[in-house]
N, C-alpha and C positions, 0 to 999 in steps of 0.2 A: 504493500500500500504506500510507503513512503520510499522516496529517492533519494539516495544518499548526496549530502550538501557535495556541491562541486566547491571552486575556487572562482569564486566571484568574478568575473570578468571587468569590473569597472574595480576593483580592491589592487588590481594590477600588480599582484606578484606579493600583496599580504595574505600571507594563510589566517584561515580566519575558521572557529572551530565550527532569503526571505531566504513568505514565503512566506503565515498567513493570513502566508495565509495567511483577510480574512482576509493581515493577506498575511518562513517558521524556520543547522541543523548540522550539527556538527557529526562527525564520524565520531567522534569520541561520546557521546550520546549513550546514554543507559539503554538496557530496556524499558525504562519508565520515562522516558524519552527528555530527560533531563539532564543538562551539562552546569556545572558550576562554575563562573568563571572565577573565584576560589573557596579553598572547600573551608565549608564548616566552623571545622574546628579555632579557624582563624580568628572568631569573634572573641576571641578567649589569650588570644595571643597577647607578646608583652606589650606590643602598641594598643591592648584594651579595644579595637575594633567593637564598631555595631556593626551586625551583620541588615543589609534589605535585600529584598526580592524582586527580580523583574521576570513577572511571566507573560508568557506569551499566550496564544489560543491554537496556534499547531506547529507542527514542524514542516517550515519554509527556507527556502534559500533567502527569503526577505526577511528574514531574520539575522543575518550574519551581519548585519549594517548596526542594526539595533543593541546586537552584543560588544560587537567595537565600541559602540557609545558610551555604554552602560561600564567598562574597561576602560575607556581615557578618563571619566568622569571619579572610577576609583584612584587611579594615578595620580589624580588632581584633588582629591578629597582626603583628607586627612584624616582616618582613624572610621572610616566606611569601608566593610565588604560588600560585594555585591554578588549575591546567586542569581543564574540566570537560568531558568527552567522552560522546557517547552514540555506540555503536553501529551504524550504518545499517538493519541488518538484523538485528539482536538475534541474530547467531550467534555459536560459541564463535571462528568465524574473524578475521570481525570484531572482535572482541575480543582474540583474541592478535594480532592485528597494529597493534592503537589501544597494548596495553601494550607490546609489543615498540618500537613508535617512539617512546614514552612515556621508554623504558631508554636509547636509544640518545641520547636527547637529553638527560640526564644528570637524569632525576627520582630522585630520593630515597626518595619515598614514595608508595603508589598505594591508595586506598581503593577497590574495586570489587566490585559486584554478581555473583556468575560465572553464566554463561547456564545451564551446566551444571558445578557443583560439583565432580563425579569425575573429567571429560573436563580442567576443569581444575587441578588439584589437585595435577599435574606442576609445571604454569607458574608455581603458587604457591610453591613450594616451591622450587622453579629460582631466583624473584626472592630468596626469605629468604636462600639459599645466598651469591649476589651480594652482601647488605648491605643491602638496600632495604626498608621496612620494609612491607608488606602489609596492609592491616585491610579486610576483608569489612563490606560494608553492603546491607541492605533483607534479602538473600539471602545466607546462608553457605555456606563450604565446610567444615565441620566437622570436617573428616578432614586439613586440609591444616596446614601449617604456621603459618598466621596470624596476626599479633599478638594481633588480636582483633577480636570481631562488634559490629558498632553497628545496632542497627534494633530490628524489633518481635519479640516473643516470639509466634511466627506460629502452633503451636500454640494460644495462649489466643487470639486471632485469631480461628483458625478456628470455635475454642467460641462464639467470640460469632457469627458467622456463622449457627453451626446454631440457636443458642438463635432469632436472628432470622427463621431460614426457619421454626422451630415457632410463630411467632405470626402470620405473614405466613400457614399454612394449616394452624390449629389442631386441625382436623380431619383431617392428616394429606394425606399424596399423594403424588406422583412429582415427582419433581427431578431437572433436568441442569445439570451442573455444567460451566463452560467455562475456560481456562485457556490462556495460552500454551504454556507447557511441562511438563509431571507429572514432569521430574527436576528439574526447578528446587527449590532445599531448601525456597524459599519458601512454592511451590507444595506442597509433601509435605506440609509441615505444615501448613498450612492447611487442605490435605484432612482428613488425621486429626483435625485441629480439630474441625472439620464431621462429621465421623464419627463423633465422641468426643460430640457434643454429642446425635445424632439416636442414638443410643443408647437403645433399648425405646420409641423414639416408633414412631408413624405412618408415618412420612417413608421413602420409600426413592430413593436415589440409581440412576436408570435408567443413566446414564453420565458420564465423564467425555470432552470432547471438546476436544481443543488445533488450538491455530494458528498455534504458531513464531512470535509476536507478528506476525503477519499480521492488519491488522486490518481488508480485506477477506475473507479466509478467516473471519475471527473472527464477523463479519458472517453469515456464508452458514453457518455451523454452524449459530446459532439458528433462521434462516428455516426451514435441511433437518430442524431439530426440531421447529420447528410445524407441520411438515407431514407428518414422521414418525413423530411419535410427540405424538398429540392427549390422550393421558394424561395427559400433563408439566404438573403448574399451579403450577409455581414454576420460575426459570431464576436459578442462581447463575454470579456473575462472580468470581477468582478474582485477577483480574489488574488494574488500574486501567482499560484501556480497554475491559473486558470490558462492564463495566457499561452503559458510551454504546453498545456496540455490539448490545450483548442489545436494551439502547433504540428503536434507531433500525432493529431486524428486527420487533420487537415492533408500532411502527407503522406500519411499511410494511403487517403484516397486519392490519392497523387491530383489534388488540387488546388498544392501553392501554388498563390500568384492569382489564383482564380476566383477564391473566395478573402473578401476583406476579413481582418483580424481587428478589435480594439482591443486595448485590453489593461492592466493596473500592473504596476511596480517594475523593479528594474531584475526582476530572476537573469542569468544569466544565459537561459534559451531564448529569453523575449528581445534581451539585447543584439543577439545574434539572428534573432530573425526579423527588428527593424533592419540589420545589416544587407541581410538578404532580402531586404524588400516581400520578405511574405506576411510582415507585420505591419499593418500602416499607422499604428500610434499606442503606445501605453502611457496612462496617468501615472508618472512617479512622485513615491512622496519624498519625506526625510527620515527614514528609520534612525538612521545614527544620530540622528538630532534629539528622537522620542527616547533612546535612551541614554542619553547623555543627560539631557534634562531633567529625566525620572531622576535618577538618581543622585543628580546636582537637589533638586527642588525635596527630594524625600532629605538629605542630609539637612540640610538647612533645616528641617520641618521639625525633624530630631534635636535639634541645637536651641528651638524655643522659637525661632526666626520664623513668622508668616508672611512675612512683606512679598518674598516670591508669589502668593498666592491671587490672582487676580480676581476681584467681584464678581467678574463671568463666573470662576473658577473653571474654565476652557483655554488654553494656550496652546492657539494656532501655529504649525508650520505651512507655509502654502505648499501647495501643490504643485507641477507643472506637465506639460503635454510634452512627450519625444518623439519625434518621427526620423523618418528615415535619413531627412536633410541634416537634424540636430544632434543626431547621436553620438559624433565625434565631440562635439563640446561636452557633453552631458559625462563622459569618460572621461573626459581630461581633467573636470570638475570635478568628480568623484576620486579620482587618483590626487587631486590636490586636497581633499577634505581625510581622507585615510594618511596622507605623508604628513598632514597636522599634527595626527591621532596620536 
C-alpha cells in the first residue's frame, strides 16, 4: 500500500528520512509507520530537553519537507526535541494511538494533521483539558479547541486548482476529482476551492472518488475512470500522492500527453512529470515552513510566550501554481531553502 520515500528531487542531493498526503516517509520508518527525528529518551538528557510532536495524517513523500523543518527549527531551538511521527495507515486509529503514546511519554506539545477533524475533535480537546498544548497543521480541526492552525489557506488552494484545470481544457469538459478523504478539512476546502473557481465555466466535476490514503486503491480509481467514464479529459489530484498516482494509471493506458493532469504538492513523480509535460500544473505548498513553524510557535508556547499566537489563531503560508514553464525556478528555490536548512 505504501511506496517507499525516494530522495526528493527538488532537496537536491539532501537525504532526507510528502505526501499526505492529504497531502506523508522515511525508509527508516517502523512498522507503526513512525520515524523520530530524535529519540525519546532525549527529553531527559543533561541539556533537560522538552520533548513535542509533529504528526502527520499518512505517509507521503510531502512529508520529507515538513520533517526538515521541524529539524532546522530543533537546531535552532534550545532545549526542544522534536518527534516526528507519521501514521501507518493514515487512520483516525492510528493516530489516537501514535498521540495517546505520545501523552503517556510525557510530551508537552503535539502539532498534528487530524485524519478526520470531527471524529477527532474529542481527542483534541481531551489533550487542551490535560495542559498540553495542540496546534493543527497542513489540515485543521476548526471546531476543536486548538491553539492554532499553521499551513495553507486551502480554500484559495483550491481557487488556484480550478483557475489551472480552466487552462489545462479551455474549452471546457468533465473532470474527476481524487482525494484521500472528503472529510479531511483539507480536503473540503480545496474542493470548494475548485468549485469556487469552475464557477459559470465549462468544466463540470463528474465525481469525486477517495482512497483512505490507499495508494494502490488510489491507483485503480483512475484506471476504473479511464475506463469508465471516457468523457473525463482532465483528472484532478487533491492529495500529494494523488498526482504520481493519476500519473502512473494514466501510462499504464498509455495516455500521457492525452489526458490533462492537475494536481497538489511537489512529490517527486509530479515534478518529473511537469518535466515531461504529462503534468500541466500542481498547487505547491510550504511543508518545510509548517514544520519549522510548529515547532518554533509550540517552543515558545512552552516558555509562557503567546504573542506568536495570532487572533485568527490561523497562520497562513500561500500557496502557488507550477507548470511546466516554472518548474526550473520552483527547484532552484527549493534547493536554496534546504542549503539554509
Amino acid at each position: 500500500m505504501m511506496r517507499k520515500s525516494f530522495l526528493p528531487v527538488l532537496a537536491m542531493g539532501i537525504v532526507m528520512a510528502f505526501v499526505g498526503g492529504c497531502n506523508s516517509n522515511s525508509d527508516s520508518s517502523s512498522s507503526t509507520g513512525s520515524t523520530s527525528t530524535a529519540s525519546a529518551d532525549k527529553k531527559t538528557d543533561s541539556g533537560g530537553s522538552v520533548e513535542v510532536a509533529f504528526e502527520t495524517n499518512n505517509i507521503s513523500d510531502y512529508w520529507n519537507l515538513a520533517k526538515a523543518g521541524t529539524e532546522k527549527a530543533q537546531k535552532d531551538t534550545p532545549g526542544i526535541t522534536v518527534d516526528f511521527k507519521e501514521p501507518a495507515d493514515g487512520q483516525v486509529d492510528d493516530q489516537t494511538k501514535d498521540v495517546n503514546d505520545l501523552v503517556s511519554r510525557g510530551v508537552k506539545a503535539i502539532a498534528i494533521s487530524p485524519v478526520k477533524p470531527d471524529d477527532e475533535t474529542p481527542l483534541i480537546n481531551d489533550l487542551v483539558k490535560k495542559g498540553i498544548v495542540v496546534i493543527t497543521q497542513d489540515s485543521d480541526a476548526p471546531n476543536s479547541d486548538r491553539t492554532c492552525y499553521i499551513g495553507t489557506n486551502n480554500v484559495d488552494a483550491g481557487k488556484l486548482a480550478g483557475e489551472a484545470i480552466k487552462k489545462a481544457i479551455p474549452g471546457g469538459g468533465n473532470i474527476m476529482v481524487f482525494v484521500g478523504k472528503k472529510d479531511a478539512q483539507n480536503a473540503k476546502e480545496r474542493l470548494e476551492g475548485v468549485q469556487d473557481a469552475l464557477k459559470g465555466s465549462n468544466v463540470k466535476i463528474v465525481d469525486v472518488r477517495t482512497d483512505d490514503a490507499d495508494h494502490t486503491r488510489a491507483k485503480q480509481n483512475v484506471s476504473d475512470t479511464l475506463v469508465g467514464h471516457p468523457e473525463v479529459n482532465c483528472l484532478v489530484g487533491l492529495w500529494s500522492y494523488n498526482g504520481p498516482m493519476i500519473l502512473s494509471a494514466v501510462k499504464d493506458a498509455k495516455r500521457e500527453g492525452k489526458i490533462k493532469i492537475v494536481c497538489f504538492d511537489g512529490d517527486p513523480d509530479t515534478i518529473q512529470g511537469l518535466k515531461d509535460g504529462f503534468i500541466d500544473a500542481t498547487v505547491v505548498q510550504q511543508p518545510y515552513m509548517f514544520g519549522q513553524k510548529a515547532v518554533q510557535l509550540m517552543a515558545q508556547i512552552l516558555k509562557g510566550d503567546k504573542s506568536g499566537i495570532p487572533a485568527s489563531k490561523q497562520i497562513f503560508f500561500p500557496a502557488q501554481t507550477i507548470t511546466p514553464a516554472t518548474i526550473a525556478k520552483y527547484e532552484a528555490d527549493q534547493k536554496a531553502l534546504m542549503a539554509g536548512g
